[in-house]
N, C-alpha and C positions, 0 to 999 in steps of 0.2 A: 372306796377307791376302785376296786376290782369293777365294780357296776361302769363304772366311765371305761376301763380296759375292755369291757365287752360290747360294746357300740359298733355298730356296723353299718356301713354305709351302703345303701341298693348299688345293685351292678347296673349300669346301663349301656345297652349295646347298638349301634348305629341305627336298627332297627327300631328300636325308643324316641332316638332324636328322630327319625325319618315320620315316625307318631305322630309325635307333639308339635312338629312345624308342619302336617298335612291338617290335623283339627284346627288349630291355630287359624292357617292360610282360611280354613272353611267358617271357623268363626267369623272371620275379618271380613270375607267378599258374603256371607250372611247378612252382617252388620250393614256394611255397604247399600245392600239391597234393602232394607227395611230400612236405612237413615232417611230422615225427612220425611215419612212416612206417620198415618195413624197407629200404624204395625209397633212402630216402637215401644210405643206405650203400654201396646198391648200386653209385646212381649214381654216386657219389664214385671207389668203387677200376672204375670203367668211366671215367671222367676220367683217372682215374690213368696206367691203360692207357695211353690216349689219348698223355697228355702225354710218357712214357716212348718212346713209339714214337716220337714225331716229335724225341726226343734220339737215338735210336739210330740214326736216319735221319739225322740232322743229321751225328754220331761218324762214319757209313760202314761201320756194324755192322751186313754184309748180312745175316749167318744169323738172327741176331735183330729185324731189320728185318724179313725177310720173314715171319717165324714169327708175330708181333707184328701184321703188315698181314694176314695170312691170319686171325688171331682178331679184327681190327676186321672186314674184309668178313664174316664170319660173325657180326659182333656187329649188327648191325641188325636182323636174325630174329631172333634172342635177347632185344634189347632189347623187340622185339613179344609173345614172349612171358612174359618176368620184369615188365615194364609194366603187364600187359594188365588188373590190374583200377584200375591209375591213369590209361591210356586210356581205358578206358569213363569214370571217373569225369568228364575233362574234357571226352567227347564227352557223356554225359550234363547237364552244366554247361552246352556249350553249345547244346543243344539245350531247355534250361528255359525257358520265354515269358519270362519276367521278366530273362530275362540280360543283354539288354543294357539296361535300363531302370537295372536293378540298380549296372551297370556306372557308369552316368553319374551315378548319383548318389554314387557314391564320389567323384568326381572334381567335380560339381557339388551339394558340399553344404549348402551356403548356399541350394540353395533349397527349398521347401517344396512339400511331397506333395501335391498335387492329383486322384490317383489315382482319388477317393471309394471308394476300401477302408474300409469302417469296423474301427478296432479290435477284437479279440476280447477280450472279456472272460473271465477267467477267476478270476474268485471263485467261482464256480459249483462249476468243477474243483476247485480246491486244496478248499471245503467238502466235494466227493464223496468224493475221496481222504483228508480227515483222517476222515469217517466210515466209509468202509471198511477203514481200515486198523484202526481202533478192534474191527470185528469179523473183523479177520483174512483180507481180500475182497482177492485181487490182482488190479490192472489194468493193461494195456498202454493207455496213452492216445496217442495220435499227433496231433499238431497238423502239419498240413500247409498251408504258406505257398503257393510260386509251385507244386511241384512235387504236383501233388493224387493222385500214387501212383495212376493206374488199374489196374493192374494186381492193385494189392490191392483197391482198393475195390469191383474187378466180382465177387473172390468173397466178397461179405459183402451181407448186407441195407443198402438205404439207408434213412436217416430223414432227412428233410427237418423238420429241430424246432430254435427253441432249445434252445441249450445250459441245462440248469439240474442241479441237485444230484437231485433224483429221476429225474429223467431218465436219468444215469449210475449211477445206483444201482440201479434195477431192470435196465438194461441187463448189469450185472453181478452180479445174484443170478443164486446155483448155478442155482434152479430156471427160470429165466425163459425163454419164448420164445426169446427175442432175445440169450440168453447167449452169446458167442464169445470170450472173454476179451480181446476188442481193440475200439475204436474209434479211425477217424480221422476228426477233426474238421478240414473246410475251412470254412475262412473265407470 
């Protein structure tokens, strides 16, 4: 009886809870990122591992414990690079201006956008692209939100124009000037 009077509960202090809902949040926008992916899978039988080593450890199943812990220390290089284009993705993520903006408003969605972004319109496009398609014209159109692509946009001509249906339509006749079979439209 005395053994149940002596039970005690962990102290947690705001700084715990502030813990466990920041790994949490990291596990989730982790997940996020490798969902759909061949990463999943990966990750998964690399869990597996995981979890099997620290039974075989737990059993006192040296030979296999150490063969097991010798392919986890080797496994953090590996993860660098079987990862490496879902790391860029997330350092790319967070390196977007609009990330954390982004971020708060998932979380504060009750309020409203004050940004003074104006909406893009695109009647324009969908009118260019049923008439092009009507004559057989393929386009690569790219609408670019926070992440305005310099990389592509410095080897392409800039136009500073609205957006309208002749606009994308000469831009994309065979013969034209300014033919590149792509534009990206920032807003």
């Amino acid at each position: 009886m005395n053994l149940l009077l002596n039970i005690t509960f962990p102290q947690f202090r705001l700084l715990d809870i502030i813990d466990i809902v920041l790994v949490a949040y990291l596990f989730y926008e982790v997940y996020k990122l490798i969902k759909g992916t061949a990463a999943i899978n990966i990750f998964i039988g690399i869990i597996s591992i995981y979890l099997v080593w620290k039974l075989v450890r737990a059993l006192e199943m040296e030979l296999l414990a150490e063969i097991l812990g010798q392919f986890i220390s080797v496994g953090v290089i590996a993860l660098i690079v079987v990862f490496q284009p879902e790391i860029r993705r997330f350092l790319l993520l967070l390196g977007t201006p609009g990330f954390i903006s982004k971020t708060k408003k998932r979380f504060l969605f009750w309020k409203i956008n004050f940004d003074g972004e104006m909406p893009l319109n695109i009647d324009p496009i969908i009118q260019a692209c049923q008439k092009m398609s009507q004559s057989n014209i393929g386009a690569l159109i790219v609408l670019a939100k926070k992440n305005e692509l310099p990389t592509f946009v410095n080897t392409g001509d800039i136009i500073d124009a609205n957006i309208s249906k002749l606009l994308l339509e000469n831009i994309f006749f065979k013969n034209s000037p300014l033919h590149d079979g792509a534009v990206i439209i920032i807003n």
